[in-house]
C-alpha positions in Angstrom: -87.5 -103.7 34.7 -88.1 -102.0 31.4 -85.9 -103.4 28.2 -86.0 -101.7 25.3 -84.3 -101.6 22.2 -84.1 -100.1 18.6 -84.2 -101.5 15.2 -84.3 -100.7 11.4 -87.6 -100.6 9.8 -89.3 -100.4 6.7 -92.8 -98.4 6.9 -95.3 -100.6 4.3 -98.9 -98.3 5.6 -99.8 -95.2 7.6 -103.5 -94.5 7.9 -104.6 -91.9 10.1 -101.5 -91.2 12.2 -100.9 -94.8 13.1 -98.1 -96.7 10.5 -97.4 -100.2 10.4 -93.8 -101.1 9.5 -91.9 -104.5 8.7 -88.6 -104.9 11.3 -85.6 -105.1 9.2 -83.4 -106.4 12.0 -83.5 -107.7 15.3 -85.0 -110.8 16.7 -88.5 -109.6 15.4 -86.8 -109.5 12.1 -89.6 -110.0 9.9 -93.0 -109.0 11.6 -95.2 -105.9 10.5 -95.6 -103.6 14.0 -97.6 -101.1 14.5 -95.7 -97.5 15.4 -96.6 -94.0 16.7 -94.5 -91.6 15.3 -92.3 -88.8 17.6 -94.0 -85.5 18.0 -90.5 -83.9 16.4 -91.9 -85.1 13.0 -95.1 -83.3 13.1 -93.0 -80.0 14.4 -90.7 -80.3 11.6 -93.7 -80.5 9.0 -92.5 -84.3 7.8 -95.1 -87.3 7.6 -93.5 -90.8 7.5 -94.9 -92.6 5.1 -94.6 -95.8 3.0 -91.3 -96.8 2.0 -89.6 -94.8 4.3 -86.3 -96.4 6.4 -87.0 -95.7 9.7 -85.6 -96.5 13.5 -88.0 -97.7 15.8 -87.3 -97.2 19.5 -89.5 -101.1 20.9 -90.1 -101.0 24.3 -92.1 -103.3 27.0 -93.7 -100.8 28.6 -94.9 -98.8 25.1 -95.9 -98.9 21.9 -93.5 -98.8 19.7 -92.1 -95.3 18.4 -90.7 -94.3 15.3 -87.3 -92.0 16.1 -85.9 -91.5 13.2 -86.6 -91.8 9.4 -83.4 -92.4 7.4 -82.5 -89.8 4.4 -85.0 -90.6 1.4 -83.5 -90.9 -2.3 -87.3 -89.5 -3.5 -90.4 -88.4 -2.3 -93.7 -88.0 -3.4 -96.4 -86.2 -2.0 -99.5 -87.8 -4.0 -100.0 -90.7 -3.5 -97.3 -90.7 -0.3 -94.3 -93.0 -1.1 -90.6 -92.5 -0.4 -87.4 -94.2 -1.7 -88.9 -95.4 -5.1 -87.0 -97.0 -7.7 -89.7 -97.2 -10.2 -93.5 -96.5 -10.9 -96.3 -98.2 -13.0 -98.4 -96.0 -14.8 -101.2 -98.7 -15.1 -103.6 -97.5 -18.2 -107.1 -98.7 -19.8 -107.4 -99.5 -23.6 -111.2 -99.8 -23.2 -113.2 -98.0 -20.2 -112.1 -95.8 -18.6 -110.2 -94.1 -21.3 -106.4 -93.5 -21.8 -106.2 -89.4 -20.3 -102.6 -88.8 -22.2 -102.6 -85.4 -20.0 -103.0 -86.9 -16.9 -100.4 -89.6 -18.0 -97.8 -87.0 -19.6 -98.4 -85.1 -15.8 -97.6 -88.4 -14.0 -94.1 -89.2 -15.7 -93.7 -85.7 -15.7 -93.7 -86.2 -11.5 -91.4 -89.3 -12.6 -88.7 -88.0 -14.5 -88.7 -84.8 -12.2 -87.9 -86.8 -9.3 -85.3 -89.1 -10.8 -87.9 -92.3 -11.2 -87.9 -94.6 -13.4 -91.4 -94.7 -15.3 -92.9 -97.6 -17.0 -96.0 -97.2 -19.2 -98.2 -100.3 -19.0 -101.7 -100.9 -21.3 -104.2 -103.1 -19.9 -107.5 -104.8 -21.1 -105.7 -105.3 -24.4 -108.6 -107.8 -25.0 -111.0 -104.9 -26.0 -109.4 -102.6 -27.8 -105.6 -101.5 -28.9 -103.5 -99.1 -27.2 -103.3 -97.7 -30.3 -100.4 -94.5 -31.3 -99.6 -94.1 -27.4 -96.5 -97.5 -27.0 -94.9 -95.8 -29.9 -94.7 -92.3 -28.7 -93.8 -93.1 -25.5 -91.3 -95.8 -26.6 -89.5 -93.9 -29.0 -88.3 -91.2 -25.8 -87.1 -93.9 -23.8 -89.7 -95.6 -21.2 -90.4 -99.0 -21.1 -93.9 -100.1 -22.5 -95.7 -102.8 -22.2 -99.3 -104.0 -22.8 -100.9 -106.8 -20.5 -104.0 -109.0 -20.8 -105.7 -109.4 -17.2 -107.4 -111.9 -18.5 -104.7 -114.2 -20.1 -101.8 -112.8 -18.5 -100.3 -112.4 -21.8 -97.5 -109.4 -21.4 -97.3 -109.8 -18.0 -93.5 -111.3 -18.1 -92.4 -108.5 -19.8 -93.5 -106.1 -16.7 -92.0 -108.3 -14.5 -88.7 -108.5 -16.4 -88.5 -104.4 -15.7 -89.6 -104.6 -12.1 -87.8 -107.3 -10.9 -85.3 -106.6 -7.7 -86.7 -102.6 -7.7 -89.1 -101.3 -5.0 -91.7 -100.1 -7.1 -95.4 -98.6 -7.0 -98.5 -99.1 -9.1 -100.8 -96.5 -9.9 -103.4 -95.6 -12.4 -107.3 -93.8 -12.9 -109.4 -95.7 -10.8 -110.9 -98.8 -12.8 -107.7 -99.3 -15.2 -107.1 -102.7 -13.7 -104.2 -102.1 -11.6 -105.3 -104.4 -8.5 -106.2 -107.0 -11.1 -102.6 -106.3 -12.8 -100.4 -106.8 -9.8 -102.9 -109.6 -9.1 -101.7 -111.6 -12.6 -98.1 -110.7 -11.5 -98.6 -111.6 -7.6 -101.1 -114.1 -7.3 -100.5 -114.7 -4.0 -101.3 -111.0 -2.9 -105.3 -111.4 -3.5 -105.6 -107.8 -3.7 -109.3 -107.2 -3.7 -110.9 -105.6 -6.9 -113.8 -104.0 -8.2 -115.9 -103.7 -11.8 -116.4 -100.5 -13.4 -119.3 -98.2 -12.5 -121.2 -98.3 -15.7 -123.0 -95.0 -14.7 -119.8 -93.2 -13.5 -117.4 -94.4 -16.2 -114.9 -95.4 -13.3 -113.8 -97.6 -10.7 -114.5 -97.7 -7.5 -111.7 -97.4 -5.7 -110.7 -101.0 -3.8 -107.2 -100.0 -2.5 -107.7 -97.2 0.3 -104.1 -96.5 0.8 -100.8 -96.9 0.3 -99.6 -100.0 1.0 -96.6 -101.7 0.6 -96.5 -106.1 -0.2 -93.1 -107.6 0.1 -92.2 -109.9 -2.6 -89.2 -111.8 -2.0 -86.0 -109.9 -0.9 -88.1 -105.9 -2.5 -91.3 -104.8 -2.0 -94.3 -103.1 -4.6 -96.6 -100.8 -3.8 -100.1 -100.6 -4.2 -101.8 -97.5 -4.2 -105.4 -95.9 -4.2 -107.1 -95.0 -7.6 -107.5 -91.2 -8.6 -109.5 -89.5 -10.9 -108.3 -86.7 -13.1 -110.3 -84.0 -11.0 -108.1 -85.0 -8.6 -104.7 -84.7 -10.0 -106.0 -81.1 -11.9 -104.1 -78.7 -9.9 -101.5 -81.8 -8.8 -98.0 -81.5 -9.9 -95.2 -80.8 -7.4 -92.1 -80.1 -10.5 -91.5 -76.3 -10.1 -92.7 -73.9 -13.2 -89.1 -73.2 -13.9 -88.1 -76.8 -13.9 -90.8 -78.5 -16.3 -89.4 -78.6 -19.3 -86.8 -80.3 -17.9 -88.7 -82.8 -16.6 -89.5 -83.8 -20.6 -86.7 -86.1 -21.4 -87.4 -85.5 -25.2 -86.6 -81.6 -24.4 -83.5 -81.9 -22.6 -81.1 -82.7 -26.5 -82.8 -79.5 -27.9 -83.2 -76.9 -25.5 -79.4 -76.3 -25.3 -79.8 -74.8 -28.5 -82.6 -72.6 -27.9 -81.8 -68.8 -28.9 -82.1 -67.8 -25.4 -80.8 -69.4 -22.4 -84.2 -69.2 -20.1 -86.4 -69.9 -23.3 -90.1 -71.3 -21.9 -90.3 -72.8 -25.2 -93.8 -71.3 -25.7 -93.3 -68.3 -28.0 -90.4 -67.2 -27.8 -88.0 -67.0 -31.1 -85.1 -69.1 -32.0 -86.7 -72.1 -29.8 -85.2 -75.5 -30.6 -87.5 -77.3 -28.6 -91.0 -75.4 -31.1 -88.7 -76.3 -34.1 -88.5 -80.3 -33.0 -92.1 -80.0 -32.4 -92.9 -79.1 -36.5 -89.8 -81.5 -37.3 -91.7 -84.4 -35.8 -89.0 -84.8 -33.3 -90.9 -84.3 -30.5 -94.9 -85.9 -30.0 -97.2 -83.0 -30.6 -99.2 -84.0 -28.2 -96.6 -84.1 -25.1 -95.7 -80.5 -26.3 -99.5 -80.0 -26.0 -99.4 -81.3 -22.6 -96.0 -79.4 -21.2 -98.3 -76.3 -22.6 -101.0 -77.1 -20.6 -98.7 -77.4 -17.2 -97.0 -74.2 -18.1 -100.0 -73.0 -18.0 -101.9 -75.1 -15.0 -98.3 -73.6 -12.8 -98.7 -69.8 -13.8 -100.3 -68.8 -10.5 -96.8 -70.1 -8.8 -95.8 -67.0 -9.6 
């Protein structure tokens, strides 16, 4: 006789067509299984993927099949994650270099999708993060700055994480493994030294893949380069500037109602800009997406 049975899931990695999930319920309540996923998916163009609530149809006879996946409060395409509460923009002091475009384009994605960001600066034993906490402190996201080495900051990033399923992610070398490592000890995530010819990291963490920790879980995901992100940003054209928190008090007062703020007259959002209300250099980078997003249209 064949029993089976369904429970509640959380998916924690999907490589290759083939996810691995946690059993929220049940008397496996607890275990990691590994899942195929219903045919229906693929048909209707959707990819489980990590974080994702999802019913799992277990049966004697089978592998066990993924049925359903619940509806998702967020979703990103790059790296693949669903349900997030916050992210961790992990960034170097020393090598490799801070990219404030690739960073602007990455809370962009945040703030877009109605997650939280937090800014973190690591290898603080070899240089300062210099301007960069201020300007994105003074619009509202929680920075920090951590010594791997010491652990020194690290309590403050856990303070803003704690009890919210959240991701890491960063250029590869910036330290992020070694980061949740000082947070997590217990997670032994493996890393990797810089490239001295390349400039980067090589890239330890493959996937997506989430670590439970406690009652939540975080999320580790693979480094990227900024060649990689170039032509990455899934906010619509029309939607950008409101995807800059700083833009969103001023642009109500624009002269026009659909003002790009990029030439136009009468733009509020230009005028905060000279006023020193607004960081020239996230103006400079909502520039360069307006323009990276032109052949949307």
């Amino acid at each position: 006789m064949n029993n089976s049975y369904e429970l509640n899931g959380i998916i924690t990695k999907a490589v290759g067509g083939v996810y691995y999930a946690d059993a929220l319920d049940g008397h496996i309540k607890g275990e990691n299984i590994k899942c195929a996923a219903r045919g229906i998916f693929r048909n209707k163009k959707i990819s489980p993927a990590a974080g994702d609530r999802v019913k799992i149809l277990v049966s004697d006879s089978a592998e066990p099949v993924i049925e359903e996946i619940f509806e998702r409060k967020n979703y990103l395409a790059r790296p693949p994650l669903a349900n997030l509460d916050c992210i961790v923009f992990v960034n170097s002091t020393a090598e490799p270099k801070i990219n404030r475009f690739v960073l602007d384009k990455l809370i962009t994605i945040a703030d877009g999708n109605g997650i939280e960001p937090i800014v973190v600066f690591t290898k603080t034993d070899l240089d300062t993060a210099g301007e960069y906490p201020e300007i994105y402190s003074k619009i509202g996201i929680p920075v920090c700055s951590v010594n791997n080495i010491t652990g020194e900051g690290a309590e403050d990033v856990r303070r803003l994480i704690e009890g919210k399923f959240c991701a890491f992610t960063g250029n590869s070398g910036v330290g992020k493994s070694s980061l949740i490592n000082v947070l997590y000890p217990e997670l032994e995530l493996k890393t990797a030294e810089i490239s001295r010819k390349l400039g980067r990291g090589r890239h330890t963490t493959r996937q997506v893949e989430l670590f439970k920790i406690g009652d939540n879980y975080v999320a580790d995901t693979p480094g990227f380069s900024a060649v990689e992100l170039e032509n990455y940003c899934d906010i619509p054209r029309d939607g950008l500037d409101g995807a800059f928190r700083e833009f969103r008090e001023f642009k109500c007062e624009c002269r026009f109602s659909n003002c790009r703020h990029i030439k136009e007259t009468g733009c509020a959002v230009k005028k905060a800009v000279e006023d020193g209300k607004i960081s020239e250099s996230r103006y400079n980078s909502y520039l360069r997406l307006m323009e990276e997003k032109k052949s949307e249209y």
